[in-house]
PDB file with SEQRES, HELIX, SHEET and CRYST1 records, atoms N, CA, C and O in Angstrom:
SEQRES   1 A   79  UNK UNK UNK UNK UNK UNK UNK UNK UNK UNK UNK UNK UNK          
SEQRES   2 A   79  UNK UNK UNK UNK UNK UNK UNK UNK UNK UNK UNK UNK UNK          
SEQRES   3 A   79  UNK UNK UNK UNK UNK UNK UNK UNK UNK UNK UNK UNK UNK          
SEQRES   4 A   79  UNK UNK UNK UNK UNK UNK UNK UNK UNK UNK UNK UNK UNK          
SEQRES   5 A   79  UNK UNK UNK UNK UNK UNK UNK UNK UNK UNK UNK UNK UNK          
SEQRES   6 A   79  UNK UNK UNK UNK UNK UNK UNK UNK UNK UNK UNK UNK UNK          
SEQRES   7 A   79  UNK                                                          
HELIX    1 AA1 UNK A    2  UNK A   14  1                                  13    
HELIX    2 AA2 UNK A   19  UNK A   21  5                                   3    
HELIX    3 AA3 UNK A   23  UNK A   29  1                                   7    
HELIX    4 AA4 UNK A   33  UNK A   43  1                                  11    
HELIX    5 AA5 UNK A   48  UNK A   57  1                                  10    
HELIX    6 AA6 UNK A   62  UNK A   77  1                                  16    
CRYST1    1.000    1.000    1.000  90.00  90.00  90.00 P 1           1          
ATOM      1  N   UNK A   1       0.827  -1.195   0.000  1.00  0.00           N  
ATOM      2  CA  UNK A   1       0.000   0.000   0.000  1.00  0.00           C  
ATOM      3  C   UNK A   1       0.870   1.257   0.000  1.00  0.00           C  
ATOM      4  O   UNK A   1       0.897   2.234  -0.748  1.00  0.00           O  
ATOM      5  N   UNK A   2       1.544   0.925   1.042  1.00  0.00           N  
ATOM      6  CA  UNK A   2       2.892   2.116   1.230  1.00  0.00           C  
ATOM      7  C   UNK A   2       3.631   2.881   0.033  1.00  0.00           C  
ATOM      8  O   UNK A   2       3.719   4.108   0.087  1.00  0.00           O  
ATOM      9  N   UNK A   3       4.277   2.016  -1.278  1.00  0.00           N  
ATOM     10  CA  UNK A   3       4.422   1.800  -2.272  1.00  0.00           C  
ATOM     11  C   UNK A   3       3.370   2.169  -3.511  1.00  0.00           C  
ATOM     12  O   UNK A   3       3.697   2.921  -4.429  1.00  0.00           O  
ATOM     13  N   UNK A   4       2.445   1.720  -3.439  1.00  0.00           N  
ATOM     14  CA  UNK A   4       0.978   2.250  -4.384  1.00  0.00           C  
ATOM     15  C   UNK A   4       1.361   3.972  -4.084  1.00  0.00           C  
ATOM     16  O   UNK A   4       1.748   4.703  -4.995  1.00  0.00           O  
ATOM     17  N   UNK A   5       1.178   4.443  -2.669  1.00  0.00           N  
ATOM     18  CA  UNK A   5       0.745   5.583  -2.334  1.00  0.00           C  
ATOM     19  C   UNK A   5       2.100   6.633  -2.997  1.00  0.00           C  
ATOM     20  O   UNK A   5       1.787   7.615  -3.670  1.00  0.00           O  
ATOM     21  N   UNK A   6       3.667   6.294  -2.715  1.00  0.00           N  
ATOM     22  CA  UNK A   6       4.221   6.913  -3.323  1.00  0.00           C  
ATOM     23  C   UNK A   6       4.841   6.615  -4.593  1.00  0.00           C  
ATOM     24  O   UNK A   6       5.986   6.986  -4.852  1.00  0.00           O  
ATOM     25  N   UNK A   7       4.011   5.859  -5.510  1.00  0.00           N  
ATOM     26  CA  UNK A   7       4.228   6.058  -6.593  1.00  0.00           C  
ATOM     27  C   UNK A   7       3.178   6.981  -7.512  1.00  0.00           C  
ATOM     28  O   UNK A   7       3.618   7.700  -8.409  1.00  0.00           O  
ATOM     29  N   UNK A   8       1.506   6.880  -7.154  1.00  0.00           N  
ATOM     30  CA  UNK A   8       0.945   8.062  -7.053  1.00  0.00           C  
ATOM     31  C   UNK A   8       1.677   9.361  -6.824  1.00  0.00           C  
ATOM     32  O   UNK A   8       1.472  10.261  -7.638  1.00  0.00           O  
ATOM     33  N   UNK A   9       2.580   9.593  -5.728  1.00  0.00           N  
ATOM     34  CA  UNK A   9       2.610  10.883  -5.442  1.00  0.00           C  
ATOM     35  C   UNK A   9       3.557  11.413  -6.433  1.00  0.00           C  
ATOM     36  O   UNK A   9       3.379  12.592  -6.739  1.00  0.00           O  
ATOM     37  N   UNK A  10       4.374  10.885  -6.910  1.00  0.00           N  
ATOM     38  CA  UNK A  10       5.698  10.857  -7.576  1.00  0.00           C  
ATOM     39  C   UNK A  10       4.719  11.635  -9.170  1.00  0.00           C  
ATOM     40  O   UNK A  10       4.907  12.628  -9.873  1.00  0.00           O  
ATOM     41  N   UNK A  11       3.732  10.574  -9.148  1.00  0.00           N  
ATOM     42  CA  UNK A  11       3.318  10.532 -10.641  1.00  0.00           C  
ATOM     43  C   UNK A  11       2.571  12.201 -10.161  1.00  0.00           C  
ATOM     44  O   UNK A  11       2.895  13.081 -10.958  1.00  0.00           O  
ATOM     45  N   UNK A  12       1.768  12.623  -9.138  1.00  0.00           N  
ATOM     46  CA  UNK A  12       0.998  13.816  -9.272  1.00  0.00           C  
ATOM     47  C   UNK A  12       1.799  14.612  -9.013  1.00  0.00           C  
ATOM     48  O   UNK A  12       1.390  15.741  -9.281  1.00  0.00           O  
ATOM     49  N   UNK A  13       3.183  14.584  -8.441  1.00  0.00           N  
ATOM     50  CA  UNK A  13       4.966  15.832  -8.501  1.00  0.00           C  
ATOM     51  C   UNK A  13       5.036  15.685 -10.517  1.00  0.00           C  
ATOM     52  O   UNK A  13       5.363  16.608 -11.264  1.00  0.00           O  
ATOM     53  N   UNK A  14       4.874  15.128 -10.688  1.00  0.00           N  
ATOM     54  CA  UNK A  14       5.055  15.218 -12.272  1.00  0.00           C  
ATOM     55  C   UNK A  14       4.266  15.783 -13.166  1.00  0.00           C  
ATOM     56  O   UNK A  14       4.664  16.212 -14.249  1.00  0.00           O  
ATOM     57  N   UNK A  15       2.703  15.826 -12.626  1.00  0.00           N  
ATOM     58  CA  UNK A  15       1.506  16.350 -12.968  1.00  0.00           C  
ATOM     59  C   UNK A  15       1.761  17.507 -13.018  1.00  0.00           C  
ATOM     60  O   UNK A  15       1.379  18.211 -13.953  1.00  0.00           O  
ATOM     61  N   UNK A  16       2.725  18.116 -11.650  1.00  0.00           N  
ATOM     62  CA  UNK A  16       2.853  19.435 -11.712  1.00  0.00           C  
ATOM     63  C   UNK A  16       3.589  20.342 -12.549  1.00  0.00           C  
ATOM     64  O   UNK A  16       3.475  21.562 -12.429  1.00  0.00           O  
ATOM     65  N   UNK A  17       4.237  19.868 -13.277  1.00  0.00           N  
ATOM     66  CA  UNK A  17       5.072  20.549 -14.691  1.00  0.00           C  
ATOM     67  C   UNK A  17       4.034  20.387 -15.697  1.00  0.00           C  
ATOM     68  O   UNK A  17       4.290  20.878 -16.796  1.00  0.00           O  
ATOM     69  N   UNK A  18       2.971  19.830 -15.558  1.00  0.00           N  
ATOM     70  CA  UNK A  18       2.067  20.628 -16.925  1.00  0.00           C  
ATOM     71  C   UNK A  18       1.752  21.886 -16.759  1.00  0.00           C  
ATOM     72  O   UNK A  18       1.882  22.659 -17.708  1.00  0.00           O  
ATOM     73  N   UNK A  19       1.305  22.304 -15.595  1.00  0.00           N  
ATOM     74  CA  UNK A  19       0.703  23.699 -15.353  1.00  0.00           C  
ATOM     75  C   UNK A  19       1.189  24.659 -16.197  1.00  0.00           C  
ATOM     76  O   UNK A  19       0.343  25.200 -16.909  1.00  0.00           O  
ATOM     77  N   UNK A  20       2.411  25.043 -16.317  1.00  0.00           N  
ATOM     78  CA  UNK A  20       2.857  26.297 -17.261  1.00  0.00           C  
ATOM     79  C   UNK A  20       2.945  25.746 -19.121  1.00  0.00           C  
ATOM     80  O   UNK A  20       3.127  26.472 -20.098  1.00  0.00           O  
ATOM     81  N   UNK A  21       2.751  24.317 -19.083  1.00  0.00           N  
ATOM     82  CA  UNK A  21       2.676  24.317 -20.745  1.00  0.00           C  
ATOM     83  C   UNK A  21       1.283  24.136 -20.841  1.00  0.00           C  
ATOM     84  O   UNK A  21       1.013  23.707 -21.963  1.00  0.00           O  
ATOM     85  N   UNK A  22       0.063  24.316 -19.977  1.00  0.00           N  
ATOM     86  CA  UNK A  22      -1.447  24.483 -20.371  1.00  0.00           C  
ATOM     87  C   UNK A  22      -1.827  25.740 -21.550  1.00  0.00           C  
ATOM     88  O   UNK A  22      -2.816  25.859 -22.274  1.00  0.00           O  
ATOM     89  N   UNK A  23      -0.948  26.357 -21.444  1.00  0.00           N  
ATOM     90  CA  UNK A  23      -1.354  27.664 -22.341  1.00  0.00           C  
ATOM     91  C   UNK A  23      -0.985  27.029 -23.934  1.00  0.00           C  
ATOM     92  O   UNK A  23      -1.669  27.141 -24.951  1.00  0.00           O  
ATOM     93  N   UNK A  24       0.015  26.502 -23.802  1.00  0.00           N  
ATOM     94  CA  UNK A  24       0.139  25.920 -25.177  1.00  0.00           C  
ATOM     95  C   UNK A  24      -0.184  24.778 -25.130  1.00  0.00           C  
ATOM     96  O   UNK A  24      -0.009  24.194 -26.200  1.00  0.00           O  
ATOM     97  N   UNK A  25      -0.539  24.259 -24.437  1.00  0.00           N  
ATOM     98  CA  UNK A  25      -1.565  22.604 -25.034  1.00  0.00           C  
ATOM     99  C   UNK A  25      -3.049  23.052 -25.587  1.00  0.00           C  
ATOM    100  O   UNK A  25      -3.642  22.455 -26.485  1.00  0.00           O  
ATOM    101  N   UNK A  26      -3.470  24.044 -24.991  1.00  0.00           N  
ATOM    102  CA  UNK A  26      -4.603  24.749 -24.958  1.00  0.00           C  
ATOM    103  C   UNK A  26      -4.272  25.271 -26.795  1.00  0.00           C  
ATOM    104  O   UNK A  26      -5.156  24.695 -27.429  1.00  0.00           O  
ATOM    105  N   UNK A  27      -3.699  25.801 -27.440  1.00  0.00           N  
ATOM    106  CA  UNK A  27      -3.296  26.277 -28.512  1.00  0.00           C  
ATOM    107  C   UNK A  27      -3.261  25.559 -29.276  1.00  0.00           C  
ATOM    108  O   UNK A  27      -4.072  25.768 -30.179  1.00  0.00           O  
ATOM    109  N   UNK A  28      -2.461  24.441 -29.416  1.00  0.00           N  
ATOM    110  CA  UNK A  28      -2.064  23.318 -30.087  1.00  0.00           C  
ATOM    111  C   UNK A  28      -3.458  22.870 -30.160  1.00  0.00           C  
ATOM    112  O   UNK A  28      -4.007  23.053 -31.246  1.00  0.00           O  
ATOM    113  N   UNK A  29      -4.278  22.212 -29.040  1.00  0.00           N  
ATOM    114  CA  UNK A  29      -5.703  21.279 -29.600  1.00  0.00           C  
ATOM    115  C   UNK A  29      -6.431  22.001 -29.985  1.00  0.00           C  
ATOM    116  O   UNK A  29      -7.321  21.567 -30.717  1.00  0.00           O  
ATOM    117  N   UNK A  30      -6.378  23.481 -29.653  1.00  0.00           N  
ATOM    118  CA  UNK A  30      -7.797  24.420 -29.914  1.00  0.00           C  
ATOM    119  C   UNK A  30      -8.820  24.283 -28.958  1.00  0.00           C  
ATOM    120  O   UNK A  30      -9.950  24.749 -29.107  1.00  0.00           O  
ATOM    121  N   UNK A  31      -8.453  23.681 -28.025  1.00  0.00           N  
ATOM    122  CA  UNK A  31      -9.404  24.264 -26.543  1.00  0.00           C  
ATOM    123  C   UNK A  31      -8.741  24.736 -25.915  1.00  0.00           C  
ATOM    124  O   UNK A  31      -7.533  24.971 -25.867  1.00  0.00           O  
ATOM    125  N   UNK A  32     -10.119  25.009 -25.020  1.00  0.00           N  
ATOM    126  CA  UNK A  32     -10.279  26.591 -23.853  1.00  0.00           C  
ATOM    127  C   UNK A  32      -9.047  26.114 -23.080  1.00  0.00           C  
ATOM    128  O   UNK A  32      -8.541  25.054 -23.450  1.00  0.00           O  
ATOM    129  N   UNK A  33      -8.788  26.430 -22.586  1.00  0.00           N  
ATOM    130  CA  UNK A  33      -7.979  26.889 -21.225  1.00  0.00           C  
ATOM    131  C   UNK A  33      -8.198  25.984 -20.325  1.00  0.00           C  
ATOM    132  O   UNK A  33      -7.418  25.063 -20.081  1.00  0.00           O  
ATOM    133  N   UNK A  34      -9.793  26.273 -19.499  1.00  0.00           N  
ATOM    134  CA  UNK A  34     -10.340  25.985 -18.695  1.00  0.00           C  
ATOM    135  C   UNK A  34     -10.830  24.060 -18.873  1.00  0.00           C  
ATOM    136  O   UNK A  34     -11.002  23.303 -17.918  1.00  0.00           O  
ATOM    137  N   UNK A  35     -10.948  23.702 -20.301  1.00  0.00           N  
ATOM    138  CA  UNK A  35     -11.220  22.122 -20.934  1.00  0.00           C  
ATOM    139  C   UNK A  35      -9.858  21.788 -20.769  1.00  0.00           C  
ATOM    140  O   UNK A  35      -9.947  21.064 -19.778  1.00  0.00           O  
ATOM    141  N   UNK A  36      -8.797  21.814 -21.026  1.00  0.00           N  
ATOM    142  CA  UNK A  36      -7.621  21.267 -21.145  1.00  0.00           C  
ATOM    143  C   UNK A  36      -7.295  21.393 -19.145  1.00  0.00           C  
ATOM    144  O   UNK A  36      -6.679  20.434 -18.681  1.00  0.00           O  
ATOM    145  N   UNK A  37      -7.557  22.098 -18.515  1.00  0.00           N  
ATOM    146  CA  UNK A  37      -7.295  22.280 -16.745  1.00  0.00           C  
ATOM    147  C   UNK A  37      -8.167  20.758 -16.412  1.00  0.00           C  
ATOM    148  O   UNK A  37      -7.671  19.735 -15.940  1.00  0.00           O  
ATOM    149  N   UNK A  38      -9.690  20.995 -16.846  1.00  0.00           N  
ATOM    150  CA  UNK A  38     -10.337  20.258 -16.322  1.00  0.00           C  
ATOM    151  C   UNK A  38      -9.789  18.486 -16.444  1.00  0.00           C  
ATOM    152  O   UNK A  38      -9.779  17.610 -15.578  1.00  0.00           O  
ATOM    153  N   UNK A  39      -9.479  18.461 -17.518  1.00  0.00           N  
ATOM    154  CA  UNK A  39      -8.918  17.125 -18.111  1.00  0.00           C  
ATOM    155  C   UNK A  39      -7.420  16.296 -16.939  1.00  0.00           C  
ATOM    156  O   UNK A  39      -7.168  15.185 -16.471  1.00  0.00           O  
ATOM    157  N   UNK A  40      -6.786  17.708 -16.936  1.00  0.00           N  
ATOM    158  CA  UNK A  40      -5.438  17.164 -16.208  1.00  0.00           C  
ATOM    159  C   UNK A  40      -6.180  16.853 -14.908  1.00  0.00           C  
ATOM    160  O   UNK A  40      -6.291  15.681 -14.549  1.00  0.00           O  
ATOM    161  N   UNK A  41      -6.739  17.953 -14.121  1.00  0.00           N  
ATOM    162  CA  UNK A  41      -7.677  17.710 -12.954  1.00  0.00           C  
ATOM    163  C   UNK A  41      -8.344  16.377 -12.902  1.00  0.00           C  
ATOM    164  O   UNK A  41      -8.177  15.623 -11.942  1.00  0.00           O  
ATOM    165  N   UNK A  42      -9.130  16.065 -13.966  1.00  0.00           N  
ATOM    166  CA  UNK A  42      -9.541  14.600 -13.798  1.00  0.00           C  
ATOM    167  C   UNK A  42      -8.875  13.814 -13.678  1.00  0.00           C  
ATOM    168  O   UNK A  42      -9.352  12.868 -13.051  1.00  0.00           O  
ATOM    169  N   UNK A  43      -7.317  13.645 -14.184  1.00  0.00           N  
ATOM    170  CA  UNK A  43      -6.710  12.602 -14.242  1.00  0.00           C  
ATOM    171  C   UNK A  43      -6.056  12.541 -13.009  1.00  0.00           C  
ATOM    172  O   UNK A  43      -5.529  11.485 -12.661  1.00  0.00           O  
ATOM    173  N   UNK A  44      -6.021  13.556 -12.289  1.00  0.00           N  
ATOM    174  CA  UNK A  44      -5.095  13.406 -11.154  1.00  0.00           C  
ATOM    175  C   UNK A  44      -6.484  12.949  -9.949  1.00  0.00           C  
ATOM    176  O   UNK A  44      -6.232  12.922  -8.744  1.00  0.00           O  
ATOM    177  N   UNK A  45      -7.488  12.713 -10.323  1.00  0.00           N  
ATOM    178  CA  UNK A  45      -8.822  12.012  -9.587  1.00  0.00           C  
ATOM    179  C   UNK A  45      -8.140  10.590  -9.725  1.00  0.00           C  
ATOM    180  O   UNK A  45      -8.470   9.728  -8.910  1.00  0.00           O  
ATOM    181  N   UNK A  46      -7.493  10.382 -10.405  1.00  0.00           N  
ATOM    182  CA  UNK A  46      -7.363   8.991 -10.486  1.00  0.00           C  
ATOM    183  C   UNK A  46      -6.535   8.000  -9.461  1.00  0.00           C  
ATOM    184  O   UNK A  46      -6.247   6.809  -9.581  1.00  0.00           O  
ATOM    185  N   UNK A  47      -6.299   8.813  -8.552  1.00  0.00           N  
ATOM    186  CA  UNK A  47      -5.474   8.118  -7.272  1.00  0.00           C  
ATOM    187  C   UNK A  47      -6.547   7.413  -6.250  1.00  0.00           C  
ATOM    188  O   UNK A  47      -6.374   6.314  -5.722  1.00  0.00           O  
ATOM    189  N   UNK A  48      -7.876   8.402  -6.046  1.00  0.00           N  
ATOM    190  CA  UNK A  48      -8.860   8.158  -5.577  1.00  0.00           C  
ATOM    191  C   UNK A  48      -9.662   7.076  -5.591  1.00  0.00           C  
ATOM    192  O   UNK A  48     -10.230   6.405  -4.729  1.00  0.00           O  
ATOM    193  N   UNK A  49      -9.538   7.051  -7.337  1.00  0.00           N  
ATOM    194  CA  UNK A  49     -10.591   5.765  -8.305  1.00  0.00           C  
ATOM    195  C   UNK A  49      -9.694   3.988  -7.577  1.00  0.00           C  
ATOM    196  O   UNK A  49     -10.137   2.853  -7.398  1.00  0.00           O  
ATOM    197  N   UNK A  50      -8.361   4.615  -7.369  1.00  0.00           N  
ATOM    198  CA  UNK A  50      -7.632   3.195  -7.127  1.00  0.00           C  
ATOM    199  C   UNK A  50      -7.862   2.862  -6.063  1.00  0.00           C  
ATOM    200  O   UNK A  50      -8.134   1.672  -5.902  1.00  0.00           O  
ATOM    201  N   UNK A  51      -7.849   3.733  -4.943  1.00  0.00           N  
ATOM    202  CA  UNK A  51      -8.398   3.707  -3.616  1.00  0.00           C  
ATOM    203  C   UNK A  51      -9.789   3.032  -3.111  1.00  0.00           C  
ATOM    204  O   UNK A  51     -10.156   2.307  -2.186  1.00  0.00           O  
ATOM    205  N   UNK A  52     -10.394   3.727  -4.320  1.00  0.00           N  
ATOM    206  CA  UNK A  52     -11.843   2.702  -4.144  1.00  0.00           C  
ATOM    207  C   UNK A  52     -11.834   1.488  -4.734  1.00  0.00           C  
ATOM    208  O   UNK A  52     -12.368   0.504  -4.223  1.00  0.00           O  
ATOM    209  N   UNK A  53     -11.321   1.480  -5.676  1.00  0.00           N  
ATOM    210  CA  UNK A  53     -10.930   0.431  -6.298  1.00  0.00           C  
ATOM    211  C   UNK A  53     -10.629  -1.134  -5.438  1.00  0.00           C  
ATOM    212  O   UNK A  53     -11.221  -2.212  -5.480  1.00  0.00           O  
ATOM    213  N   UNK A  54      -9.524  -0.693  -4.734  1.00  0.00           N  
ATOM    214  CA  UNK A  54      -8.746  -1.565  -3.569  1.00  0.00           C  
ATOM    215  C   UNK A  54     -10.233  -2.171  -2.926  1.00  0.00           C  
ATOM    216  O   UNK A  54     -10.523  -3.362  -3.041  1.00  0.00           O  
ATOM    217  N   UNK A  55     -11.104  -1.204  -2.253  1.00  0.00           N  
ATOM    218  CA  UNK A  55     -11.556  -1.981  -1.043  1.00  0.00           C  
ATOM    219  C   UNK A  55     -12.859  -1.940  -1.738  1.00  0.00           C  
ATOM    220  O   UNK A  55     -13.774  -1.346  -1.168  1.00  0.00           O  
ATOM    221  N   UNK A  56     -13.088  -2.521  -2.967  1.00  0.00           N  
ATOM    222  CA  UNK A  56     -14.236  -2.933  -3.575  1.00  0.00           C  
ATOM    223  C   UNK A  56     -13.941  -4.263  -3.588  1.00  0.00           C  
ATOM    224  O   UNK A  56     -14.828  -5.071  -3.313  1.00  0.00           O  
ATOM    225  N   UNK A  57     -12.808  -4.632  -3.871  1.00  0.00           N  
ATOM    226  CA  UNK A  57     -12.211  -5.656  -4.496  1.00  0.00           C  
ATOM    227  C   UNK A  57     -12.032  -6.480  -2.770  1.00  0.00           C  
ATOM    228  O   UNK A  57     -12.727  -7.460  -2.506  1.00  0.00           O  
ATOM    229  N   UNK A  58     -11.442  -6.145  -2.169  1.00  0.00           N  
ATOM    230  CA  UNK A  58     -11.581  -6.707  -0.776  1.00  0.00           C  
ATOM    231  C   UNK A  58     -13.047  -6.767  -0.124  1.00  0.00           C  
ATOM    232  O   UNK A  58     -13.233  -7.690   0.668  1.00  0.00           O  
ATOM    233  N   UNK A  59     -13.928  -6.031  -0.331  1.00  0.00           N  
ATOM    234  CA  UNK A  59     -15.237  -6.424   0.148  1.00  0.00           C  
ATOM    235  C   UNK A  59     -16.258  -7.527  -0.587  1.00  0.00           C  
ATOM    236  O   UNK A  59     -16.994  -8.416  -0.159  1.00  0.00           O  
ATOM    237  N   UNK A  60     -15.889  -6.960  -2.045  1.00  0.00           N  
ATOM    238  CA  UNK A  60     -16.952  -7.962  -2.931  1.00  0.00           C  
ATOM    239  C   UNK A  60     -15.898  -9.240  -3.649  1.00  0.00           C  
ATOM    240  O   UNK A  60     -14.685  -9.293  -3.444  1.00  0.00           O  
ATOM    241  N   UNK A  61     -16.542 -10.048  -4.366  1.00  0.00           N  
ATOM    242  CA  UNK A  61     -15.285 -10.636  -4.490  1.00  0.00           C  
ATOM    243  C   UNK A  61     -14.707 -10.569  -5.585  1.00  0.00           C  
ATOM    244  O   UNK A  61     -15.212  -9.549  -6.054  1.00  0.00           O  
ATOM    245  N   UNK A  62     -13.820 -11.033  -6.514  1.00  0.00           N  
ATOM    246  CA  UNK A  62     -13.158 -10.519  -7.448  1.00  0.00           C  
ATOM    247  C   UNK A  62     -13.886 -10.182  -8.869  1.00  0.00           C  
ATOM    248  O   UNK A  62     -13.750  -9.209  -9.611  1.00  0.00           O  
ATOM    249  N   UNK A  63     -14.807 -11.477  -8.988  1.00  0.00           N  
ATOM    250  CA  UNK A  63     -15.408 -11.371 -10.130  1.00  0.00           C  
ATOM    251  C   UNK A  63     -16.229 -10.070 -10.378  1.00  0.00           C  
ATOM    252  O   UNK A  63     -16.224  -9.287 -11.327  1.00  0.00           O  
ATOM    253  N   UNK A  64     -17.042 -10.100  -9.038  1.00  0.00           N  
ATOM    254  CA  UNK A  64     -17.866  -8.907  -9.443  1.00  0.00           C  
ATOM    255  C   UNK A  64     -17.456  -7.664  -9.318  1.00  0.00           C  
ATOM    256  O   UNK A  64     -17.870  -6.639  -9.859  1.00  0.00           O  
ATOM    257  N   UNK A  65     -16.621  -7.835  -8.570  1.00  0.00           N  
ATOM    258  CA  UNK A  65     -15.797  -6.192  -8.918  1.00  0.00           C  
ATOM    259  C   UNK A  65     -15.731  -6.250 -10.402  1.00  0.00           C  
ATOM    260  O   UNK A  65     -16.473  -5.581 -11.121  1.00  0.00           O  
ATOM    261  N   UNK A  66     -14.814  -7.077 -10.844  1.00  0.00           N  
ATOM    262  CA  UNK A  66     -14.253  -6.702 -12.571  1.00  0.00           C  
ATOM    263  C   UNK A  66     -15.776  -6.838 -13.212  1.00  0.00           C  
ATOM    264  O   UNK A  66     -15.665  -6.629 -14.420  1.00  0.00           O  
ATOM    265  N   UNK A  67     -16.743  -7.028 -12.967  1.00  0.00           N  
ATOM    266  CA  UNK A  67     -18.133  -7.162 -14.016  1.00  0.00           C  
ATOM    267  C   UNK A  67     -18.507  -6.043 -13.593  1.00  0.00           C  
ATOM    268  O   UNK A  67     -19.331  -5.657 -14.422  1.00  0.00           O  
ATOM    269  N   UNK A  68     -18.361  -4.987 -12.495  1.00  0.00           N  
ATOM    270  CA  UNK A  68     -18.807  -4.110 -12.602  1.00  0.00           C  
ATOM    271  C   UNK A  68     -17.949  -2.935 -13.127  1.00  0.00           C  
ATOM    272  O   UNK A  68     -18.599  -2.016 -13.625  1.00  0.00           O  
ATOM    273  N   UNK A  69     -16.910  -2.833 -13.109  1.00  0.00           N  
ATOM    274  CA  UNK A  69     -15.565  -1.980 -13.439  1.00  0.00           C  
ATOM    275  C   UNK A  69     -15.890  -2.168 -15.038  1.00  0.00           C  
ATOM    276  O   UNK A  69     -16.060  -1.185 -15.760  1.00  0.00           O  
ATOM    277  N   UNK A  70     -15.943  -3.175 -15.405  1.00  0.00           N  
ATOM    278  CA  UNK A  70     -16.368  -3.255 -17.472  1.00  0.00           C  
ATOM    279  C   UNK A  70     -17.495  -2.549 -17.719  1.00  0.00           C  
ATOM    280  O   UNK A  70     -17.669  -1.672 -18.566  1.00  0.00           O  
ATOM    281  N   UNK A  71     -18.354  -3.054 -16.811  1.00  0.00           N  
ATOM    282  CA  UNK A  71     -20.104  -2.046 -16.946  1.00  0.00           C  
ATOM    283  C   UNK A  71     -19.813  -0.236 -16.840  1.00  0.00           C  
ATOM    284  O   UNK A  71     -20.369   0.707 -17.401  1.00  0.00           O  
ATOM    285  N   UNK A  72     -18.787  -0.304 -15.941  1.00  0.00           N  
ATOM    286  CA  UNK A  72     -19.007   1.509 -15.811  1.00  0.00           C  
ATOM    287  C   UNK A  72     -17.914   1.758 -16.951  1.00  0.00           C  
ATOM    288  O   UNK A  72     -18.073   2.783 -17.614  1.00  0.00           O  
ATOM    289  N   UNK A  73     -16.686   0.837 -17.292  1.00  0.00           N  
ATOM    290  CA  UNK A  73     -16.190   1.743 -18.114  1.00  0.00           C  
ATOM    291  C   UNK A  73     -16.626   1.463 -19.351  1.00  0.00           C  
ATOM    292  O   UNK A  73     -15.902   1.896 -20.248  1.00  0.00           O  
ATOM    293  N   UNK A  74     -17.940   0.654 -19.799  1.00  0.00           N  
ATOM    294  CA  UNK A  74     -18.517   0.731 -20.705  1.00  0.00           C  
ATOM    295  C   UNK A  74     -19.684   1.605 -21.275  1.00  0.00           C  
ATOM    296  O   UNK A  74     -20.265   1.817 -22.339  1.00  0.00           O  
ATOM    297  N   UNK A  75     -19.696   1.997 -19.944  1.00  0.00           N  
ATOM    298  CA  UNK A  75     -20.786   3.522 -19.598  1.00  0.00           C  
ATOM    299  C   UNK A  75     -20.527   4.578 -20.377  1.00  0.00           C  
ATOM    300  O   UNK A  75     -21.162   5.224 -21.211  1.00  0.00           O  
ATOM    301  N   UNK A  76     -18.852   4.627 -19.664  1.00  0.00           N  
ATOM    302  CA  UNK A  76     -18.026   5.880 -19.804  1.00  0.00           C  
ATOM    303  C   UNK A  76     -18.058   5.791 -21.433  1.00  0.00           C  
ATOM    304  O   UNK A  76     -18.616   6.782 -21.903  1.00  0.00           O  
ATOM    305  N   UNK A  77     -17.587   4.828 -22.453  1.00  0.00           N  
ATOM    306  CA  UNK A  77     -17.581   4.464 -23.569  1.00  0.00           C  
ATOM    307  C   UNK A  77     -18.852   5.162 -24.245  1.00  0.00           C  
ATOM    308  O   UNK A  77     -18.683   6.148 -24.962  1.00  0.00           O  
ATOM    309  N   UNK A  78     -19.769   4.785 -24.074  1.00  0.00           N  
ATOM    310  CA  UNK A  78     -21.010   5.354 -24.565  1.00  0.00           C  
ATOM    311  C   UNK A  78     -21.900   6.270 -24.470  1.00  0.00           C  
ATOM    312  O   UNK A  78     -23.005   6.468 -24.976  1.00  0.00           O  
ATOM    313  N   UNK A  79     -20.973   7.006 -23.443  1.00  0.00           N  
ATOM    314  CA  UNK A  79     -21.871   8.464 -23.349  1.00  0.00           C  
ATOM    315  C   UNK A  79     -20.794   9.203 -22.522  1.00  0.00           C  
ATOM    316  O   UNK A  79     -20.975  10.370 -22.174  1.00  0.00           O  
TER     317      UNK A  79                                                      
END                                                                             
């Protein structure tokens, strides 16, 4: 767990050198400012998603975790 947690952190210290090239990522795709923030922002949600992740998987049992993890990211897929 110890390990999970600082390799997350390592990865969101790295997150932090996008901040000053947002103005030109923002340029380059042709979105706002504020769409290209939101995006990095989401991804750095993703420490959270693993977190829940973990003690889904310890409460329910394996299978149905992964049948439900395909269902939502098949969600995500389609809308």
């Amino acid at each position: 767990m110890l390990v999970g947690v600082l390799c997350m952190s390592l990865l969101e210290a790295a997150t932090l050198y996008y901040g000053p090239t947002l103005i030109y990522v923002a340029e380059e795709s042709r979105q706002s400012l504020a769409t290209v923030g939101a995006v990095l922002a989401i991804h750095g949600l993703g420490f959270f998603s693993t977190l829940t992740a973990n003690r889904l998987v310890r409460r329910f049992e394996m299978r149905r975790s992964t049948i439900i993890g395909c269902g939502l990211v098949a969600l995500g897929i389609l809308g």
